[in-house]
Structure formats: structure tokens, C-alpha cells
N, C-alpha and C positions, 0 to 999 in steps of 0.2 A: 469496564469490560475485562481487563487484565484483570482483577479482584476477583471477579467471577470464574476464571479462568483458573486461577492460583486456591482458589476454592474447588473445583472439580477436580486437579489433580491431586489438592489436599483427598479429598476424601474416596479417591481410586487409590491412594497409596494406603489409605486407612484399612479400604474393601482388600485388597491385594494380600497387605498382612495378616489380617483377620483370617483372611481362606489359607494364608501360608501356614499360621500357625496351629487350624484343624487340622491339616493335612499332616502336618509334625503328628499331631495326636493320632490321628488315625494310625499313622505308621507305628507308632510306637503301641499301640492298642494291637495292629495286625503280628508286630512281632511277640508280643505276649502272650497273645494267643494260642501263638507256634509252639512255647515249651513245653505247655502238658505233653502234645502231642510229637515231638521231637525229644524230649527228655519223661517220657512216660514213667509214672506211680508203678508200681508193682498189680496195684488194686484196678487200675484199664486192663490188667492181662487177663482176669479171673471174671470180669463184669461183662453180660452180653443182652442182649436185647432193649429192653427199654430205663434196667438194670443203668447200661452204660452209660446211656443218652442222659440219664439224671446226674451222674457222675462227672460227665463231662461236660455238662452243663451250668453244674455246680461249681468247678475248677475254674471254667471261661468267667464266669460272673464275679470268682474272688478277684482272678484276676485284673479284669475290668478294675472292680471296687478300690483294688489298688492305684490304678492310673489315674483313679475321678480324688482321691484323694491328693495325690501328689499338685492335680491341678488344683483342688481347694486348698491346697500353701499357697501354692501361686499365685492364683488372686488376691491375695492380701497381703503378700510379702514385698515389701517397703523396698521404692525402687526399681523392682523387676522390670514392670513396662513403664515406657515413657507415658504421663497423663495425657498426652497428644493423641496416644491409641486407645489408650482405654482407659476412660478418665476413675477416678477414687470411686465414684458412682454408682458407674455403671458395674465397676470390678467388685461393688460388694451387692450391688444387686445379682449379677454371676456365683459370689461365692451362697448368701443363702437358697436361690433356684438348686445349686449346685449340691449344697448341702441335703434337699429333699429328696434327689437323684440317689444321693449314697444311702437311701431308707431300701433301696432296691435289694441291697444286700441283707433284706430280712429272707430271700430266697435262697439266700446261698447255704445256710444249713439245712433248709427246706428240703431240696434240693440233694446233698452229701447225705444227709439222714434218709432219703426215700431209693437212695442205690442200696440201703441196705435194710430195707425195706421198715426203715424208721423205729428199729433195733438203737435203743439209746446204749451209750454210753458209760460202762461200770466205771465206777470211784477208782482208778489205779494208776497208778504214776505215770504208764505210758500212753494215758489220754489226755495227760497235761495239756498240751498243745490245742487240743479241742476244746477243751475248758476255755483256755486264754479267751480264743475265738469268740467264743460264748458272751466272757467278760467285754470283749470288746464291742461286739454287735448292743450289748446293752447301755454301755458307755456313748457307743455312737446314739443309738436312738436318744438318751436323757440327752447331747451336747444337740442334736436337729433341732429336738423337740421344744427342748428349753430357748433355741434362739426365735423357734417359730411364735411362738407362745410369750415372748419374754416380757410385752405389756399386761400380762396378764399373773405374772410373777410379783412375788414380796420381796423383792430386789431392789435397790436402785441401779442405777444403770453402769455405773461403776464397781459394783459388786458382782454384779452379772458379768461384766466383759473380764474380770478376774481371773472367773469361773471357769467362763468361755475360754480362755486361755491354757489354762493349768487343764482342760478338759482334753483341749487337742493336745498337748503333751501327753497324757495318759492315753491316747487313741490311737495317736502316733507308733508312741512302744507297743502295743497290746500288739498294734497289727504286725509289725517288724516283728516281734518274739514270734506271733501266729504261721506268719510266712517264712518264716525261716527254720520252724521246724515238725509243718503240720505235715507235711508231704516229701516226698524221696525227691521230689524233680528240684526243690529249692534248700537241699542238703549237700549237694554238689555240683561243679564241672559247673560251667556256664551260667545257667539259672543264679547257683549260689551265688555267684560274683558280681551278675546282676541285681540280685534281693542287695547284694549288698554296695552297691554301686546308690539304686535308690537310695537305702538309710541315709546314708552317708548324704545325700539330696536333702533329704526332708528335715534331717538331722540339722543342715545349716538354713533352710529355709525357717524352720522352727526358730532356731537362736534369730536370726533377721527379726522375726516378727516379733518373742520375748525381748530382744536386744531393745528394741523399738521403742518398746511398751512402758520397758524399766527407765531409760532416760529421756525419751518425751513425751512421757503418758499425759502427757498435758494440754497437749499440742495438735492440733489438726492438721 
């Protein structure tokens, strides 16, 4: 009876965390949201009708994209949560679902491109930044697609997870470079501090996981 007992409140403190730690997210999702619109682009001043709505659309979604990514370190950075909450398992069946989720961000140039009425982009040094973007949205889909897929690759599975690796370092930068200089609202004042407040997150989250990898890649 006490065992059963010591099992129900195990698994209400499991349920408890679990919604504590949505709730973390959400709030951190609501206040991201907030700085387009509290540190507004130049480019919302000039945008109106449905014009905006894609604009604004497109901005909520990167930023999103950002948040789903900082949680796909998370789940797999060695450590983090106790196995007690969320066992190795379950946290990598989280990171590839999670992984499909960030395919979502093929709307987000969709989207930035259709505020202007899908007017590409000239070859000139001050669309660097949109390039990056570009780089990275393709980077992202080959590192999804390749893990969705990866019995189906001429890989072995050590090579693959190599790949996999050295992939989210390249995804990682692409997007920090991206964020930090595609738009006015993540060039300064707050935003900036926070873009860089994140790096600096993912930054060591990254080293945890490579750390890991390099002296007990051996090891379960």
C-alpha cells in the first residue's frame, strides 16, 4: 500500500514538472514574441494590410524557431534533467518529434518573402544576412531529414551521428549570425542582449553535448 502510494506521488511530482516546465516555455515563447512588437523593425512602420500580417507573421515564427531550437539542445544535453523526469528515451524520442516541428520554419521565408510581395533578393553585401538565413534553413532541413531517414542512408551509424553533430554546430552559428543581424529589433537595446544572452546558452549547451561525445563516445 505505502509503495503504491510512494508511486503516485512519484508520478504527480513527474506530472507537476513536466507542466512547470511548459509553462517556463510558454512564458519565454510569450515574451519573444513581445519584441518585434515592442522593439519594432523599421520595415512594420511601411507594411499595412495583409502586407503586415505576413511580416509579422514571418518574424513570430523565426522567433518561435528560435526557442524550439534552444529546447532541441536541451534534450539531449548530458545532465540537464534528472533520468527520473525524463528518461534518455523518452528525451531523444522528444528531440527527433521535435526536430520535425523545426521543418515548420520552411514558412518563415515564405512568409518575409510574401510581405514583399516575393520580390527576391539582389546579390549585394547588405543581404548577407538573408543569405545566411537561407544557408541555414537548408542546413536545417539536410540535419531533420537525414536523421528521419538515416536507415535509409550509406552511413554507418557512427558516421552519421558525427555528421549529426558537427551539423548542429553549423545550425547553431548560421542561426545566431542570422538573428543577430537580419533585423533592427536584434541589433540593439534589450533584444540584442538577449540574442546574446541565448548564444551564449547554446553556446555552452553545444560544448556539453560535443564535450560528451569527444571523451565518452563510447559509452551509453
Amino acid at each position: 500500500m505505502q509503495s503504491e502510494v510512494g508511486r503516485a506521488k512519484y508520478r504527480g511530482l513527474r506530472v507537476g514538472l513536466t507542466a512547470l516546465c511548459l509553462a517556463l516555455f510558454l512564458c519565454l515563447l510569450a515574451g519573444a514574441w513581445s519584441l518585434p512588437f515592442r522593439y519594432p523593425s523599421m520595415s512594420l512602420f511601411y507594411k499595412s494590410g495583409y502586407h503586415r500580417l505576413l511580416l509579422v507573421s514571418g518574424k513570430l515564427l523565426g522567433v518561435t524557431g528560435g526557442l524550439l531550437l534552444l529546447v532541441q539542445l536541451l534534450a539531449v544535453a548530458p545532465g540537464f534533467f534528472p533520468e527520473w523526469l525524463f528518461s534518455r528515451g523518452g528525451r531523444l524520442h522528444f528531440h527527433r518529434a521535435n526536430g520535425l516541428g523545426l521543418l515548420v520554419l520552411v514558412c518563415h521565408p515564405v512568409l518575409i518573402l510574401g510581405a514583399d510581395d516575393f520580390a527576391f533578393y539582389p546579390l549585394e553585401k547588405k543581404y548577407l544576412p538573408e543569405f545566411v538565413g537561407m544557408a541555414l534553413l537548408i542546413c536545417l532541413l539536410l540535419l531533420v531529414l537525414s536523421a528521419h531517414f538515416r536507415s535509409r542512408l550509406p552511413l554507418s551509424y557512427r558516421a552519421w551521428r558525427i555528421g549529426h553533430r558537427l551539423g548542429a554546430l553549423v545550425v547553431v552559428g548560421l542561426f545566431l549570425g542570422h538573428l543577430l543581424t537580419v533585423s533592427e529589433t536584434f541589433r540593439r537595446g534589450l533584444p540584442h542582449r538577449l540574442a546574446l544572452g541565448l548564444a551564449g546558452v547554446e553556446g555552452l549547451l553545444l560544448a556539453m553535448i560535443l564535450g560528451r561525445a569527444l571523451f565518452f563516445g563510447n559509452k551509453r
